[in-house]
C-alpha positions in Angstrom: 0.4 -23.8 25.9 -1.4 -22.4 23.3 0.0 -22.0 19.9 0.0 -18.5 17.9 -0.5 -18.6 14.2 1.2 -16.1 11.5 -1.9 -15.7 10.1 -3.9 -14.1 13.3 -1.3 -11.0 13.2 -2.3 -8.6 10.8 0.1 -5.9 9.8 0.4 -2.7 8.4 2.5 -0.7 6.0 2.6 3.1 5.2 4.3 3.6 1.2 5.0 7.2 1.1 5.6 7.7 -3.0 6.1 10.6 -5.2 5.3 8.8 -8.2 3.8 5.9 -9.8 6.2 3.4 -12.1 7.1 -0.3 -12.2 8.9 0.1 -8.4 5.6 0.7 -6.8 3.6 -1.7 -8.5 6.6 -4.5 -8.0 6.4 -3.3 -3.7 2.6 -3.7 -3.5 2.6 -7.0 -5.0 5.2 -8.0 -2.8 3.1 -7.3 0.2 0.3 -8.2 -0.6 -0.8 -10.9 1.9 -3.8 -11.4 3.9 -2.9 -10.5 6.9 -1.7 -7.1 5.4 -3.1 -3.6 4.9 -1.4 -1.2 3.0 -1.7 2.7 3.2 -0.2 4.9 0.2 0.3 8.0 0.4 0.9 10.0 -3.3 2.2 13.2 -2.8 0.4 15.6 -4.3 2.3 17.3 -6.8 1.8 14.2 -8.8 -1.1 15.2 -11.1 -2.3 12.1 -12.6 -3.0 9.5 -10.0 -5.4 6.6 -10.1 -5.8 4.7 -7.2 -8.3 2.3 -8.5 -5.4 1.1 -10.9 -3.2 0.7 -7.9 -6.2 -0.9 -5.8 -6.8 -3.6 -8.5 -3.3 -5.4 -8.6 -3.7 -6.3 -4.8 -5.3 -9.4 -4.3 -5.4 -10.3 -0.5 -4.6 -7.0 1.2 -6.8 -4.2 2.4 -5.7 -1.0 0.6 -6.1 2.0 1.5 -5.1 5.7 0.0 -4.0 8.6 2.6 -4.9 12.1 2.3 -2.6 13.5 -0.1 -0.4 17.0 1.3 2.5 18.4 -0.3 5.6 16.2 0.9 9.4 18.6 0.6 11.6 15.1 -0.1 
């Protein structure tokens, strides 16, 4: 029987975020992994958003940034 490693599965997480603070930064760290890609999508009321600053705390993960719409939360 062949065995299956963790580290073949890749997985993928959407972060759907209205802002940028200490909360998000704390979440993307936590996942990143190299098995992981994560997608973010900033809604786009939020003015000021810089996702190379958000790109460079990953380490391992793929990151990617969504096309921003107008989200009603």
């Amino acid at each position: 029987m062949n065995k299956i490693s963790i580290e073949s599965f890749r997985m993928a997480y959407l972060i759907i975020a209205h802002k940028v603070d200490e909360g998000l930064f704390h979440l993307i760290r936590a996942l990143d992994y190299l098995g992981n890609d994560i997608f973010i999508h900033m809604d786009v009321k939020l003015k000021e958003w810089d996702f190379f600053k958000i790109k460079s705390i990953v380490t391992y993960s793929k990151i990617y940034q969504t096309e921003r719409t107008n989200v009603v939360w």
